[in-house]
TORKE-30455 format. One record per residue (C-alpha): x, y, z. Coordinates in steps of 0.02 Angstrom, whole numbers, plus 50000, padded with zeros to 5 digits. Example, Ala and Ser with C-alpha at 12.3 -4.5 7.8 and 13.67 -1.06 7.14 Angstrom:
506154977550390 506844994750357 
//
This chain:
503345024748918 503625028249109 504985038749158 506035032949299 507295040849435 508915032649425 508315019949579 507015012649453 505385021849518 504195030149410 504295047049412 502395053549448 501505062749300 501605082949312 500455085849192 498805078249136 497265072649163 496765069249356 496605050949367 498375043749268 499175058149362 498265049349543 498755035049482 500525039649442 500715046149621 500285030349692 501275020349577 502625030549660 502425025249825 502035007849801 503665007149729 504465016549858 503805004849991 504664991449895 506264999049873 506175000850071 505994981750096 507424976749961 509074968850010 508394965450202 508354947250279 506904940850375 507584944650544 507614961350470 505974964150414 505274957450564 506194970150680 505144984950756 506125002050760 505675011350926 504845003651056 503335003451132 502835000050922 502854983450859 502734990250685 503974981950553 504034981750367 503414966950349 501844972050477 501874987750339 501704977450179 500404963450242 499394979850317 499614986850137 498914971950057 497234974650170 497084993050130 497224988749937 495964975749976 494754984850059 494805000449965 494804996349778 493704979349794 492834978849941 492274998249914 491834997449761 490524980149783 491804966349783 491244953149938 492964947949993 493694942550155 495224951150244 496934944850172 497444940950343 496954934250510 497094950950584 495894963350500 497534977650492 498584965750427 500024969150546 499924952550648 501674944250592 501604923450599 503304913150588 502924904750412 502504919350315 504054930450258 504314945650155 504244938249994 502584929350013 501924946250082 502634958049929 501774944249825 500144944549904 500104963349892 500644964649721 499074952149698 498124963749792 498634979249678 498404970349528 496644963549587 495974980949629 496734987649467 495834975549356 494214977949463 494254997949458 494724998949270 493305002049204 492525016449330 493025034549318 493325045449458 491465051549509 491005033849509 490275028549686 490965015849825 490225012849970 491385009250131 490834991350223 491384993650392 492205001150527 491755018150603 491185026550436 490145010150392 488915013250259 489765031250177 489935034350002 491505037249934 491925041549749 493405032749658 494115049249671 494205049849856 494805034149867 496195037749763 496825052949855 496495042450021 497805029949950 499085041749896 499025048750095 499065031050149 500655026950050 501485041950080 501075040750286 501795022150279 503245025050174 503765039650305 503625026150437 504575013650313 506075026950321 506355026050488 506155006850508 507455004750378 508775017850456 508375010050601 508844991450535 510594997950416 510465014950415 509975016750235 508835033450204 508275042750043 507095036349920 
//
């Protein structure tokens, strides 16, 4: 059994072997990023914090989806188009709100979960595009690569949401 912090996130392994305890970390900020978007209206999500950004939270989670995407399936030999029209993810249409968006990246999670399962952390990916095109990665890499990712977004997700109601922590 997970243990949580009072807010309902799993507390990240402190001991243990290297990948549940990777793994752990970036259980931790996936659910971070939710708790970020919870309780907000789609106005909300849609609003950028300091200008000259556009970036919102809902720019943040669709981008999120594409970076799960790319990184535990495309990486590691999945051939799969980008989620979005945009290839960042951050292009924001009218019909599409937050809770289509935390659904798709769930989907995205869960996807690259069940297609990683089997590899251990030496195990080889190679990256498709993009400036480092062709580059070997290990599922190692990738891992720690994720757990900056999440943590760089989720400091950007503070200040959107202190922006929007002035709620901070977590």
């Amino acid at each position: 059994m997970t243990a949580t912090l009072p807010d309902g996130r799993p507390i990240p392994l402190m001991t243990g072997a290297e990948r549940p305890m990777l793994e752990s970390w970036l259980a931790f900020h996936r659910a971070t990023l939710e708790a970020k978007c919870a309780g907000l209206d789609d106005a909300q999500v849609r609003r950028a914090a300091a200008e000259p950004s556009a970036l919102t939270l809902l720019g943040l989670v669709q981008h999120l989806a594409e970076v799960e995407r790319n990184w535990f399936q495309r990486v590691f030999g999945l051939d799969v188009p980008t989620v979005y029209d945009s290839e960042d993810g951050y292009a924001i249409v009218p019909e599409r709100g937050m809770e289509e968006a935390l659904a798709v990246w769930r989907g995205e999670i869960e996807r690259g979960q069940a297609h990683c399962a089997g590899l251990e952390p030496d195990d080889l990916g190679r990256i498709p595009d993009g400036p480092m095109a062709g580059a070997e990665v290990s599922l190692r890499w990738v891992l720690i690569h994720m757990v900056e990712e999440y943590a760089r977004h989720n400091g950007h997700a503070d200040i959107l949401r202190e922006s929007i109601d002035g709620t901070t922590g977590a």
